[in-house]
C-alpha positions as CSV (number, residue, x, y, z in Angstrom):
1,X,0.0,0.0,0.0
2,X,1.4,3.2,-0.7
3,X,2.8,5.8,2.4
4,X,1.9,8.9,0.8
5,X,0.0,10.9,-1.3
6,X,-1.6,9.3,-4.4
7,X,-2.9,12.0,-6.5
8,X,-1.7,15.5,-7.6
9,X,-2.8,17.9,-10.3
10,X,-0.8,16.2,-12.8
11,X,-2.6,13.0,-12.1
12,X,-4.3,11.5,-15.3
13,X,-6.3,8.4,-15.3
14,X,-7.7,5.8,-18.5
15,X,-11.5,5.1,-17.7
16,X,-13.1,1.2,-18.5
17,X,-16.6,1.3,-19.9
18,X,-17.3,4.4,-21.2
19,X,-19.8,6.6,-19.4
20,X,-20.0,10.0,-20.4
21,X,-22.0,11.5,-17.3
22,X,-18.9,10.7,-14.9
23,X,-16.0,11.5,-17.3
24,X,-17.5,14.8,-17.9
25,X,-17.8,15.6,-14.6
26,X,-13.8,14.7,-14.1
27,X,-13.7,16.7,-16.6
28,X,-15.6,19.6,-15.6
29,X,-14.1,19.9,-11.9
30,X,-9.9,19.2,-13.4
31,X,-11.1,22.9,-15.4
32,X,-12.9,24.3,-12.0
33,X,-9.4,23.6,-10.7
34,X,-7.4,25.1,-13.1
35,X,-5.7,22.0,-14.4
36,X,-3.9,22.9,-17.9
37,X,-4.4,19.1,-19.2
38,X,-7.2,16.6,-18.8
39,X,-7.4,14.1,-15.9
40,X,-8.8,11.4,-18.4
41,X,-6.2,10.3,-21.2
42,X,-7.9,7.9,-22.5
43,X,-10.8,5.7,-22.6
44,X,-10.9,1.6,-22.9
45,X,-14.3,0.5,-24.3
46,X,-13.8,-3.1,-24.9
47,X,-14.9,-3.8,-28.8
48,X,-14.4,-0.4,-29.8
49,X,-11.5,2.5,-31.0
50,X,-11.8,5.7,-32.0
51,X,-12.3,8.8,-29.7
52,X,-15.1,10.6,-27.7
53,X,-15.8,14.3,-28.0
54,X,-16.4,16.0,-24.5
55,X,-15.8,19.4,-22.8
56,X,-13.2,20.9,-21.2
57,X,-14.4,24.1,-20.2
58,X,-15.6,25.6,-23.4
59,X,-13.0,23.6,-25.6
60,X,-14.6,20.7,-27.4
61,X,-11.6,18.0,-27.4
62,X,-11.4,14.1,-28.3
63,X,-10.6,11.6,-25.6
64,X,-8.8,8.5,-27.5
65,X,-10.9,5.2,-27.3
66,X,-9.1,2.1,-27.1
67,X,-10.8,-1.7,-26.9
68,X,-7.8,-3.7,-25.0
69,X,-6.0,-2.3,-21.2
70,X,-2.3,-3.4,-22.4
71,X,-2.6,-0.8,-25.8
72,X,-4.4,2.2,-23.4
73,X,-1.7,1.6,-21.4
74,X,0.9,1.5,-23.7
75,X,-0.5,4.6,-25.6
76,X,-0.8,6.9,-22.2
77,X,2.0,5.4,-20.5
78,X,1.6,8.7,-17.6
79,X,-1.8,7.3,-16.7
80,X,-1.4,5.7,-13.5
81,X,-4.7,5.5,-12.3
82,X,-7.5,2.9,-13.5
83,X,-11.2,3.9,-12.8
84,X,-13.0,0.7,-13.4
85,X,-16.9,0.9,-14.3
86,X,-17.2,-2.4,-15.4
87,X,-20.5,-4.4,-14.5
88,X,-20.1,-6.7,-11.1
89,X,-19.2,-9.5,-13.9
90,X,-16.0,-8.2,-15.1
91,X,-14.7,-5.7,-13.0
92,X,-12.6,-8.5,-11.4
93,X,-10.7,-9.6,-14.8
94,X,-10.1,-6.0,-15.6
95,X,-9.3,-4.8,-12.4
96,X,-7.0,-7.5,-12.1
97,X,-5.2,-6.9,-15.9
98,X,-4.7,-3.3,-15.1
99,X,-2.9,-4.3,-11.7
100,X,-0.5,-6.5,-13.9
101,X,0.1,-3.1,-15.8
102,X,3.6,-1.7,-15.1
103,X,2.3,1.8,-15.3
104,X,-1.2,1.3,-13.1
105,X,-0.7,2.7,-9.5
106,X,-4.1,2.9,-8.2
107,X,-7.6,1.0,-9.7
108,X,-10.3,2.0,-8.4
109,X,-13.6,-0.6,-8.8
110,X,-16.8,1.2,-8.8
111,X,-19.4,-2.1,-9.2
112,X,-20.9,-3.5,-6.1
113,X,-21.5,-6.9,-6.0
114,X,-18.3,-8.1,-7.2
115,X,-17.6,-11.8,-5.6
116,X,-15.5,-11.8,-2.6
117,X,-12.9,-14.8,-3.6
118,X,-12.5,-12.4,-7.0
119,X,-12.1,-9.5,-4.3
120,X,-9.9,-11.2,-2.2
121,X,-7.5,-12.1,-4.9
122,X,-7.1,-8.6,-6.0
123,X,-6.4,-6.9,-2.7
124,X,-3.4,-10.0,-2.4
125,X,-2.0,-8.9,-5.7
126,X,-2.4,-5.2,-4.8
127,X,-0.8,-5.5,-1.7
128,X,2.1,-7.5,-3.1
129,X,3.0,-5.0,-5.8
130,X,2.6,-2.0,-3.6
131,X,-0.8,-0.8,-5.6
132,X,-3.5,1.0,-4.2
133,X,-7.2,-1.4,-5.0
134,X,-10.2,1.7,-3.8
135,X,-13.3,-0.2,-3.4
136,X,-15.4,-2.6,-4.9
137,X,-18.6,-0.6,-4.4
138,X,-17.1,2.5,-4.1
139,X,-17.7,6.0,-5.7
140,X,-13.9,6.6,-5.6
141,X,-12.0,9.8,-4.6
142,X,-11.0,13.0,-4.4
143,X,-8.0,15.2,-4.0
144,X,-9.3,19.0,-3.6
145,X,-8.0,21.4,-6.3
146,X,-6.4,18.4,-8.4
147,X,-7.8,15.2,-9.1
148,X,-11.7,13.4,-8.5
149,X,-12.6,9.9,-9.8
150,X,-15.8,9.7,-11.6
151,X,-18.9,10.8,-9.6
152,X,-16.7,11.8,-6.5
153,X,-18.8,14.9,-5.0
154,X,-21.5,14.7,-7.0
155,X,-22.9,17.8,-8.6
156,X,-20.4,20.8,-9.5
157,X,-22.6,22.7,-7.6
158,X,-21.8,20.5,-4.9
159,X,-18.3,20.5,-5.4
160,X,-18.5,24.3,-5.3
161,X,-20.3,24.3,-1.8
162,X,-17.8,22.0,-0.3
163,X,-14.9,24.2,-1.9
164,X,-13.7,21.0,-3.4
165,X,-11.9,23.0,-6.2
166,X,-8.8,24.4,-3.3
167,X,-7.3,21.9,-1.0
168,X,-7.9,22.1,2.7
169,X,-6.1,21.0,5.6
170,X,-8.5,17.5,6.1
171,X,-8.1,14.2,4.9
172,X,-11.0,12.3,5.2
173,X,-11.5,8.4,4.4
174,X,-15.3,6.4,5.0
175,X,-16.5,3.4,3.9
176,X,-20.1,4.9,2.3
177,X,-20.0,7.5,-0.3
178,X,-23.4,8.9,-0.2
179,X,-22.0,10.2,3.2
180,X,-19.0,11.4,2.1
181,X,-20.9,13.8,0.4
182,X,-22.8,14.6,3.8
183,X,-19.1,14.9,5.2
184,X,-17.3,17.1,2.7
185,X,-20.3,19.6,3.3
186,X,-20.0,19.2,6.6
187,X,-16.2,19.6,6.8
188,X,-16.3,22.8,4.4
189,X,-18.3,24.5,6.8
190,X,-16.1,24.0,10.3
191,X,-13.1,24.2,8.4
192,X,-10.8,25.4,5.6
193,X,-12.4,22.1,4.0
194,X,-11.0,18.7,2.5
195,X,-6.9,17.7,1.1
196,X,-8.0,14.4,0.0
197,X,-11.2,12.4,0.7
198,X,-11.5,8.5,-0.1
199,X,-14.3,6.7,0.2
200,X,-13.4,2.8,0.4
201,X,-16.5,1.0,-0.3
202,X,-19.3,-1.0,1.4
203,X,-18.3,-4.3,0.9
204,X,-17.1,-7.1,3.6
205,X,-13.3,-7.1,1.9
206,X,-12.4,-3.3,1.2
207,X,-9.2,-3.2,-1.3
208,X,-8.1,-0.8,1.0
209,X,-8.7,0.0,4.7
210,X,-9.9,3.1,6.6
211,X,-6.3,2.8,8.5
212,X,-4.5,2.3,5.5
213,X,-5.7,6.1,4.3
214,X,-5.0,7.4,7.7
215,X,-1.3,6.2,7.5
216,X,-1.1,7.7,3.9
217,X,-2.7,10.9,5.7
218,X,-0.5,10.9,8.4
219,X,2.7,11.2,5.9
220,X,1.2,13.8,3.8
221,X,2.4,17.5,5.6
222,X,-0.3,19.1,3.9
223,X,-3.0,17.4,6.1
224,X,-3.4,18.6,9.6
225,X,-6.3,16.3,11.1
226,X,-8.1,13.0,9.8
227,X,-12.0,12.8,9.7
228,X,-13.1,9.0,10.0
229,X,-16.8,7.5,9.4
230,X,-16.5,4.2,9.9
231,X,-20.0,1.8,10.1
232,X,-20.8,-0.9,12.3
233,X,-19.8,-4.2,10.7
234,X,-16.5,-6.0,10.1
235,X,-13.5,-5.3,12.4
236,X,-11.9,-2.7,9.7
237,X,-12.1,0.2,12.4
238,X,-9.7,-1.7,14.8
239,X,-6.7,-1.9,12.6
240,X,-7.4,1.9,13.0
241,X,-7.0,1.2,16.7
242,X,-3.9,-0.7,16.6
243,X,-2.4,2.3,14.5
244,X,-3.6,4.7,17.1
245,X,-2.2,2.7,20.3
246,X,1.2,1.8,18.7
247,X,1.8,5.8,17.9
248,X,1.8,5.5,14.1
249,X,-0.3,8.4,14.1
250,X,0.7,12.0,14.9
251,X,-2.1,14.1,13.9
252,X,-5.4,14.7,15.4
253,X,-7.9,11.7,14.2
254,X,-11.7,12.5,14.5
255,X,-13.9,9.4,13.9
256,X,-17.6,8.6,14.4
257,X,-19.1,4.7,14.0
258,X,-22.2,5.1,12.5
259,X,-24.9,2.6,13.1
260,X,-25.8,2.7,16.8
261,X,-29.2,2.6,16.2
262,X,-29.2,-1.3,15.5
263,X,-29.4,-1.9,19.2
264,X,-33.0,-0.6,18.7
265,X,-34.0,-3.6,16.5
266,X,-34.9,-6.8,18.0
267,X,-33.6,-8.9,15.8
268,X,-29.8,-8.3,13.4
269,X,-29.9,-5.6,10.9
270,X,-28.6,-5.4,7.8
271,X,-28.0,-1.7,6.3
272,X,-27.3,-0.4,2.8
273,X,-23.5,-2.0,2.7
274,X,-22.6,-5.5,2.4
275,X,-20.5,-5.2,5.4
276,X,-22.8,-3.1,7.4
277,X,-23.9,-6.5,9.5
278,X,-23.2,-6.3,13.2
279,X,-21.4,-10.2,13.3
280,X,-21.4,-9.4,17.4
281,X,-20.5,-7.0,20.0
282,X,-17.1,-6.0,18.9
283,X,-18.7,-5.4,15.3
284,X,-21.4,-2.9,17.1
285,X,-21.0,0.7,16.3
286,X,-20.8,1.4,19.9
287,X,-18.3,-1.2,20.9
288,X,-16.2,0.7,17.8
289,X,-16.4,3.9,18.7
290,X,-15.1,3.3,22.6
291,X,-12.4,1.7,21.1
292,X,-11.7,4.3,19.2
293,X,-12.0,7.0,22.0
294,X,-9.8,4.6,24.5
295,X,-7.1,4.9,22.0
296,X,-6.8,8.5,21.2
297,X,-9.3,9.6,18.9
298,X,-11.5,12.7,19.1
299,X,-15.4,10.4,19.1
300,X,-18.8,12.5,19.5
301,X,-21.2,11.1,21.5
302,X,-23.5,11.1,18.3
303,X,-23.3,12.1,15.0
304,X,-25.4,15.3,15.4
305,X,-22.3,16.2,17.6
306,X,-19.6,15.0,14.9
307,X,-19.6,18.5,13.0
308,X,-18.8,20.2,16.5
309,X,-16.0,17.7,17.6
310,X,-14.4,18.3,14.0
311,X,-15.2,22.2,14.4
312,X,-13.1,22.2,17.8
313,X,-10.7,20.3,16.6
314,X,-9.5,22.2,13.7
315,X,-9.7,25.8,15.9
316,X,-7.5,24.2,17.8
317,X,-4.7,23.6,15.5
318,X,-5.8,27.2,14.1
319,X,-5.3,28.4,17.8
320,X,-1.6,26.1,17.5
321,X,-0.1,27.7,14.1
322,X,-0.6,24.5,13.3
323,X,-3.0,25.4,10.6
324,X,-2.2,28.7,8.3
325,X,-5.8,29.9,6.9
326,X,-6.2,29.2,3.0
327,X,-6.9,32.1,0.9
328,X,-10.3,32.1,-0.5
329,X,-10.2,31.6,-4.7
330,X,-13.1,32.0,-6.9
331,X,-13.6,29.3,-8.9
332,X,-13.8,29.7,-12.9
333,X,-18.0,29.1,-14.3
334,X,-18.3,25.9,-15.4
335,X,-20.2,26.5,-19.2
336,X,-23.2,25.2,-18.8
337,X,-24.4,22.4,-21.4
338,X,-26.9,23.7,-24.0
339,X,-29.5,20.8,-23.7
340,X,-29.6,22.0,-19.6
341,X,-29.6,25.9,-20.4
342,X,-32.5,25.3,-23.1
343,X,-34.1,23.2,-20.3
344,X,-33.9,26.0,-17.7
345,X,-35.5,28.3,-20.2
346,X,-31.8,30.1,-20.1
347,X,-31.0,30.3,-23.9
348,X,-33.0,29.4,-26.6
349,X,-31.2,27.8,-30.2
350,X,-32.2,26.6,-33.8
351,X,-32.9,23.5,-34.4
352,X,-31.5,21.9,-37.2
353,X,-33.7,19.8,-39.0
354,X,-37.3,19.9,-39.5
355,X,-39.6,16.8,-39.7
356,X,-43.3,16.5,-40.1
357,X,-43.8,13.4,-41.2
358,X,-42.6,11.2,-37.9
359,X,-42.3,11.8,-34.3
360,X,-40.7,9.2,-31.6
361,X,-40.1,11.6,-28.7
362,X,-43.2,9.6,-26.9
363,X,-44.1,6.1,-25.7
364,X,-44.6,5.3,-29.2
365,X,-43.4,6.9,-32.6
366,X,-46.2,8.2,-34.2
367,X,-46.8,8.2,-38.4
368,X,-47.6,11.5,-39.3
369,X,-49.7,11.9,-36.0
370,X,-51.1,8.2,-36.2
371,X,-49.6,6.1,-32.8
372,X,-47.8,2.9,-34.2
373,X,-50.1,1.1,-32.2
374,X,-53.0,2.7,-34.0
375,X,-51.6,1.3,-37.1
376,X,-51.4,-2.2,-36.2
377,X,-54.5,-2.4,-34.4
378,X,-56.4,-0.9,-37.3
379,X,-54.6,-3.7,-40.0
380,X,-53.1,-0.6,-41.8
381,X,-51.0,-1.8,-44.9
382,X,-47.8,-1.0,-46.5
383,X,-49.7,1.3,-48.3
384,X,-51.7,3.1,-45.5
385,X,-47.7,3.4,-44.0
386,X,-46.6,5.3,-47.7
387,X,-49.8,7.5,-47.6
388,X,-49.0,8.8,-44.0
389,X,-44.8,9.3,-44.2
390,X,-45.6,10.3,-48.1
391,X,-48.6,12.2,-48.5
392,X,-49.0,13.3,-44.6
393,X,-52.9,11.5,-44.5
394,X,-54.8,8.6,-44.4
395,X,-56.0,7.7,-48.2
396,X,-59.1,5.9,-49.1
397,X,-58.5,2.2,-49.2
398,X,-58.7,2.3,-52.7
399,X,-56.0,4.5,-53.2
400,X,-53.6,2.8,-50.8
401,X,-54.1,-1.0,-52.4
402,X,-53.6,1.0,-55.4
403,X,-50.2,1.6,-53.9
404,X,-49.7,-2.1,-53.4
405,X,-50.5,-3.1,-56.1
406,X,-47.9,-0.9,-58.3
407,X,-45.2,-1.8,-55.5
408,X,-46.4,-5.7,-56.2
409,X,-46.3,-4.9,-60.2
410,X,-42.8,-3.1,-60.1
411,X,-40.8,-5.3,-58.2
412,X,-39.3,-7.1,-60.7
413,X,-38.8,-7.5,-63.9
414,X,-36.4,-10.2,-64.4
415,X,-32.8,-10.4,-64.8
416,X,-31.7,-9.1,-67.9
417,X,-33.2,-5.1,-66.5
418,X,-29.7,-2.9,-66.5
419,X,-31.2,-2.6,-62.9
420,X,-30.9,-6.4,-61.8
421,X,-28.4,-6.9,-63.9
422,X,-25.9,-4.7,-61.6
423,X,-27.2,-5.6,-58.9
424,X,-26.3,-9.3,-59.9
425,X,-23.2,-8.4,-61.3
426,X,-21.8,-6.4,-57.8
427,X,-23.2,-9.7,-56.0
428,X,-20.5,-11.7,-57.8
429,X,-17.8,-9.6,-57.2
430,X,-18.7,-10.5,-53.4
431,X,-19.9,-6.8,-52.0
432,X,-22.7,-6.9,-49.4
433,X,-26.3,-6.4,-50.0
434,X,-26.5,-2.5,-49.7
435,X,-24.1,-2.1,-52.5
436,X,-25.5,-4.7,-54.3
437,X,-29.0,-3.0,-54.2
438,X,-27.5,1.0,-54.8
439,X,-25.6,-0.3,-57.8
440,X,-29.1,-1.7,-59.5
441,X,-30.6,1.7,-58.0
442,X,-28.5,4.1,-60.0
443,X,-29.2,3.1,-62.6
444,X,-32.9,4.0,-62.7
445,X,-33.4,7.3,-64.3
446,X,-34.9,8.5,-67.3
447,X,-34.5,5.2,-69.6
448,X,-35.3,2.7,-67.0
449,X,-37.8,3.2,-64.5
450,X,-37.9,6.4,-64.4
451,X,-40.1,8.0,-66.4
452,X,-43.2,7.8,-64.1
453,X,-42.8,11.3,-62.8
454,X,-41.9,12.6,-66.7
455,X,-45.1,10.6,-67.8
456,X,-47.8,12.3,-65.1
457,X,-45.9,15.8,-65.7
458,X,-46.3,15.7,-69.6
459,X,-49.7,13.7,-69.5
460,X,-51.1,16.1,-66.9
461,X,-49.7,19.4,-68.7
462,X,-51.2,17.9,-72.4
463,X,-55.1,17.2,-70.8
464,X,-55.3,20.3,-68.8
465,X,-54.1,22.8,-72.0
466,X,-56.4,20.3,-73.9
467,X,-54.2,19.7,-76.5
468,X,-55.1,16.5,-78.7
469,X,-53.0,13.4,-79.0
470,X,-51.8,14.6,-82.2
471,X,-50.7,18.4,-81.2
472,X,-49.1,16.2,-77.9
473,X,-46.9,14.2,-80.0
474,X,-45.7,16.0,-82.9
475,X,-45.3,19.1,-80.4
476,X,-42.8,16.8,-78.6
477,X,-41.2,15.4,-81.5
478,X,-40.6,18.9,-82.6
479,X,-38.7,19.6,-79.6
480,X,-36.6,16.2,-79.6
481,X,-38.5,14.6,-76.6
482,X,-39.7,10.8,-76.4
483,X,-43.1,10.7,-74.9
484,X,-42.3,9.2,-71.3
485,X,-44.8,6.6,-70.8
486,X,-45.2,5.1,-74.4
487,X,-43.2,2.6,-76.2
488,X,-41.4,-0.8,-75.0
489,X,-38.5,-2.9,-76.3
490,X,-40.5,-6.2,-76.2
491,X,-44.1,-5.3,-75.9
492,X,-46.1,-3.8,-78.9
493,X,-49.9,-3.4,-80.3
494,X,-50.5,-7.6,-79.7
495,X,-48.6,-8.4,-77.0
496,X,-49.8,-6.2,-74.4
497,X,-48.4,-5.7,-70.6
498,X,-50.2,-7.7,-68.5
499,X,-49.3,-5.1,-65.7
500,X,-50.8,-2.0,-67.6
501,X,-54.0,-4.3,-67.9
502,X,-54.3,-5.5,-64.4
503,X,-53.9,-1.5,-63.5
504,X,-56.7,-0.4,-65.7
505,X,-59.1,-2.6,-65.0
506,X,-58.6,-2.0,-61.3
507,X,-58.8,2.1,-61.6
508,X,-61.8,1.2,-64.0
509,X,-63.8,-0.4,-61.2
510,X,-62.1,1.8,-58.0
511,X,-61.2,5.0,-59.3
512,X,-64.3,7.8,-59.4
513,X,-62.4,9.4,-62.2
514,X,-59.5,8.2,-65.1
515,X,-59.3,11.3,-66.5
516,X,-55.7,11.5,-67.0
517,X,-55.4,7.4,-67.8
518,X,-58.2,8.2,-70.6
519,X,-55.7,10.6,-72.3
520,X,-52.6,8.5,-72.4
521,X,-55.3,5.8,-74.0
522,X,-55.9,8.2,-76.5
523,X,-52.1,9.4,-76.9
524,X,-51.2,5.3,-77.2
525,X,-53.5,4.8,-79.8
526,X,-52.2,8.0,-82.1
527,X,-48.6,6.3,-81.4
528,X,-49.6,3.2,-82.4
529,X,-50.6,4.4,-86.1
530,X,-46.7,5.3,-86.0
531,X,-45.2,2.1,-85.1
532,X,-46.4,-1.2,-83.3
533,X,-44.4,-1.0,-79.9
534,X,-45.1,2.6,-79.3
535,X,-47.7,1.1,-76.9
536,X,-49.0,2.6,-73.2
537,X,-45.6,1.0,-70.9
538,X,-46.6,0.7,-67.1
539,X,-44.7,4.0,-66.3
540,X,-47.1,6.0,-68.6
541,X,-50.0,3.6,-66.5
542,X,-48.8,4.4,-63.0
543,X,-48.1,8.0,-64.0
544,X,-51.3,8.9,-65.7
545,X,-53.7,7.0,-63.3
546,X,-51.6,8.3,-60.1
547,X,-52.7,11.9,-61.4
548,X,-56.5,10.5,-61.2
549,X,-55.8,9.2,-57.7
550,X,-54.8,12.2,-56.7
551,X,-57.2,14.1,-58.4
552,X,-59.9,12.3,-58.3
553,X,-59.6,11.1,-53.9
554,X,-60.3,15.0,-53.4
555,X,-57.7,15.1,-50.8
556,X,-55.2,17.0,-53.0
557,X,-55.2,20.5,-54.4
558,X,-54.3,21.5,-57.6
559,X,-50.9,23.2,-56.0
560,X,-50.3,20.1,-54.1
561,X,-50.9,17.7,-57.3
562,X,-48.4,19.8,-58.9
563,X,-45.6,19.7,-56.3
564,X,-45.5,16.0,-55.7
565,X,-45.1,15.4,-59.7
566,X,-42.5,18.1,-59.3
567,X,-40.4,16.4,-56.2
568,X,-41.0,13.2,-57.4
569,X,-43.2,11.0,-55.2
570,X,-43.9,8.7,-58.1
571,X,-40.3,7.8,-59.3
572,X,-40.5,7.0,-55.7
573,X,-42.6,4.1,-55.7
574,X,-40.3,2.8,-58.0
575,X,-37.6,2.7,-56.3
576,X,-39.3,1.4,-53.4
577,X,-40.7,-1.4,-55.4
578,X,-37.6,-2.4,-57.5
579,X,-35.8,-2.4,-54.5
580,X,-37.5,-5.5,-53.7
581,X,-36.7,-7.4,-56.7
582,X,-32.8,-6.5,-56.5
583,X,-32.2,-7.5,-52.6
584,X,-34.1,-10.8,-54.2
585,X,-31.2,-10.9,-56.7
586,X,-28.7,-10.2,-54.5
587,X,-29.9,-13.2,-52.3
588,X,-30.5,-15.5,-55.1
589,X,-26.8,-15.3,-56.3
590,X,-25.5,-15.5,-52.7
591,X,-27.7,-18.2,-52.0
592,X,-26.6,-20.2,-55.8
593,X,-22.5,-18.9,-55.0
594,X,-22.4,-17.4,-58.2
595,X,-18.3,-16.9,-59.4
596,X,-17.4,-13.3,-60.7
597,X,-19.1,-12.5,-63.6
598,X,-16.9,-11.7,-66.7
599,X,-18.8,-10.8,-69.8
600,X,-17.8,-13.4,-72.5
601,X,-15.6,-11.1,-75.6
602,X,-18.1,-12.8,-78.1
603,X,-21.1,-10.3,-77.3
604,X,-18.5,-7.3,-77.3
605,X,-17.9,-5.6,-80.5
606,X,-14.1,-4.8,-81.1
607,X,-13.5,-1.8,-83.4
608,X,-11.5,0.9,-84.3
């Protein structure tokens, strides 16, 4: 166990299992100090590398991530102090691989309920090697004006009260921390406040003792007097005896054994802590703290009178020269987080994004204002889910299996598509299904699939001028444009898509109005007396009866009809469909281990 003092302003620390509430309050108080560098160098997050942003003071900077002890230490080789946050499962294998680290002085093991034998074992190899073990079930410690582990102190408003952020003349050890919170407010108000405070942990087999930091203490010049809270339970507090009758400590010792109320139960007790279980007399908090008095230390008769005993012991080494006042600092404002200050109503900002469609700050997400739940219960399809993140409202039923049934039409269209066919090709080179499924996707544009929007933007601007099929077409040919919507590489006048039939007949019986789908009937059949496969193709279908859908559901104005041609919400459904068919492709050549693909040189036309 070490003699002396065990932190210092230059103290820096690597922190297991990354937990960004504790290492920003490190953070925090090393800049309410004044500290010039960072108490946490690095972070080891098991799995993972990288870095964390946090704050130091108003500076943004990036705390290196590591995934194994062994590289964190060999990275931040200064770092001599381990704060362990691991769960009660591993903090004993990682508290006991950062004690086998050359450069680790003091670990510090946060968990409670961390088996004894595991405990044991590490407070053996501690003490062997000369290492300091704080805890298990501890919430670590604190030097004033240089150094805190994790959630030491609590609240830098806390900190503040107990003037935390300038050392004092008291060292200060207990076994809970939740007190030592109680004690360092305490302390700061009878005198010039804490040097170092430790708090050791509730468990039967502390990793370090409550005499063990009065020694240290004792050898430290800066601390004057020693404030103990000790609990009833285990025999700890006697080895604090032993020190006190043998003379090993010179410095005034004020210690209160809490817990005397247990006499008042009838049966044993078992308080918060694992050790706090009176095993007999000697274990009583009474039986402690009149051993304590018979061997030298300053012991209340209660705890309200604890705060009064340290009071007039520290006015007495004031009254010695033993104790030279300590000038009063103000400490530097912490910056206050924005999320808090918006909270507090003390700053207002910009948000960055705007979304209307989808909302999941409450128990459920919501689809544009419909509750998930809502959804299910009412047996809402995929297309009732595209009407509400798409269009913002619930469509008629006949509109939204309208949906379905394009998205069931469109999602494939066999193999030999430019759109499958890189898709398949990028699964045989061995990429993974997303890049498999972009690399079909870009290639939809205006000669494959997607010519929906072009169709409903052309067909719509045609019928509401009311030009005739005949003014439509030549005017297009005139200015170089291919009607979108008409014509087909393998279909023509007598062999008809099957999917532009199944459409019609289904907007003939559901649909109130085609409108828009009885134009592009009358443009097809001008194009037909032109050639034989300048026939109606299934994006001039979906285009020209998704203008009647619109139209014709009365749910739409004319303004709103005209911007979602414009953004394109029906190249959209496209996509959405297609997208199907590829991650089909994709699978079907993972699933048949297709080689590479190489196309053969006899379909490839050599020239000059």
């Amino acid at each position: 166990m070490a003699t002396g003092q065990i932190f210092s302003r230059n103290t820096q620390a690597l922190f297991y299992n990354y937990k960004q509430l504790p290492i920003q309050r490190m953070l925090d108080f090393d800049f309410l100090c004044g500290r010039e560098t960072p108490s946490v160098a690095g972070i080891i997050n098991p799995g993972s590398e990288g870095f964390q942003k946090l704050f130091f003071g108003q500076e943004e900077i990036a705390i290196p991530v590591h995934s194994m002890i062994e590289a964190a230490c060999s990275a931040h080789p200064t770092a001599d102090v381990f704060i362990n946050f691991a769960s009660f499962r591993s903090a004993a294998a990682s508290s006991m691989s950062a004690l086998k680290q050359p450069t680790i002085r003091v670990v510090a093991i946060i968990a409670e309920g961390v088996p004894e034998s595991d405990t044991k074992q590490l407070i053996a190899y501690a003490r062997a090697n000369n290492k300091v073990l704080i805890g298990p079930a501890t919430v670590g410690g604190i030097q004033a004006g240089a150094f805190k582990i994790g959630d030491t102190a609590g609240t830098i408003d806390n900190i503040i009260q107990c003037k935390l952020y300038r050392p004092g003349s008291v060292g200060f050890v207990s076994k809970s921390g939740g007190m030592s919170n109680e004690l360092y407010n305490t302390i700061a108000r009878v005198t010039d406040g804490i040097y170092e405070g430790i708090a050791i942990g509730g468990d039967v087999f502390p990793g370090s003792t409550l005499s063990d930091h009065v020694l240290r203490f004792n050898n430290i010049p800066q601390v004057k007097m020693m404030v103990v809270l000790g609990e009833l339970g285990g025999r700890d507090e006697y080895s604090l005896v032993e020190a006190l009758k043998e003379g090993k400590v010179h410095k005034p010792v004020v210690a209160w054994v809490s817990g005397t109320c247990a006499r008042l139960f009838k049966s044993e007790v078992q308080f918060g802590h694992a050790g706090a279980k009176s095993g007999g007399e000697l274990e009583s908090a009474q039986a402690k703290n009149q051993a304590l008095r018979e061997a030298g230390a300053v012991v209340p008769t209660s705890y309200e009178a604890f705060e009064t005993a340290i009071k007039e012991t520290f006015e007495k080494l004031v009254e010695e020269g033993k104790i030279a006042p300590v000038p009063e600092v103000e400490p530097p404002q912490i910056p206050e987080d924005l999320k808090s200050a918006i909270k507090s109503g003390k700053v207002r900002a910009p948000t960055h994004i705007i979304s209307t469609i989808s909302d999941d700050r409450g128990d459920e997400p919501c689809y544009a204002g419909v509750p998930m739940s809502t959804i299910i219960q009412r047996g809402y399809g995929v297309g009732d889910v595209i009407s509400l993140l798409w269009f913002k409202r619930s469509l008629p039923r006949y509109c939204t299996q309208f949906i379905e049934i394009c998205v069931m039409l469109c999602a494939d269209h066999g193999p030999c598509v430019s759109g499958a066919h890189n898709t398949i090709v990028t699964a045989r080179a061995g990429k993974d299904l997303v890049s498999s499924l972009v690399s079909g996707l870009l290639t939809i544009g205006p000669r494959f699939g997607g010519a929906i929007d072009d169709a409903a933007r052309y067909f719509k601007d045609a019928c509401d001028r009311g030009l005739t099929p005949y003014e439509f077409v030549e005017g297009m040919k005139k200015k170089g444009i291919r009607v979108p919507g008409i014509g087909h590489r393998i279909k023509s006048r007598d062999n008809r898509d099957k999917r532009v039939e199944l459409l019609q007949q289904y907007a003939h019986t559901h649909f109130p109005s085609v409108k828009y789908m009885g134009y592009a009937v009358q443009v097809e059949a001008y194009t037909l007396s032109k050639a034989n496969n300048l026939v109606l193709n299934v994006d001039g279908a979906i285009g020209s009866l998704f203008l009647d859908l619109l139209a014709g559901s009365g749910m739409f104005s004319k303004q709103e009809i005209d911007e979602i041609v414009e953004i394109g919400y029906l190249n959209g459904l496209f996509v959405l469909a297609r997208s199907i068919g590829l991650i089909g492709h994709t699978f079907d050549q993972k699933r048949l281990k297709q080689p590479l693909y190489r196309h053969p040189w006899e379909d490839v036309l050599y020239t000059k």
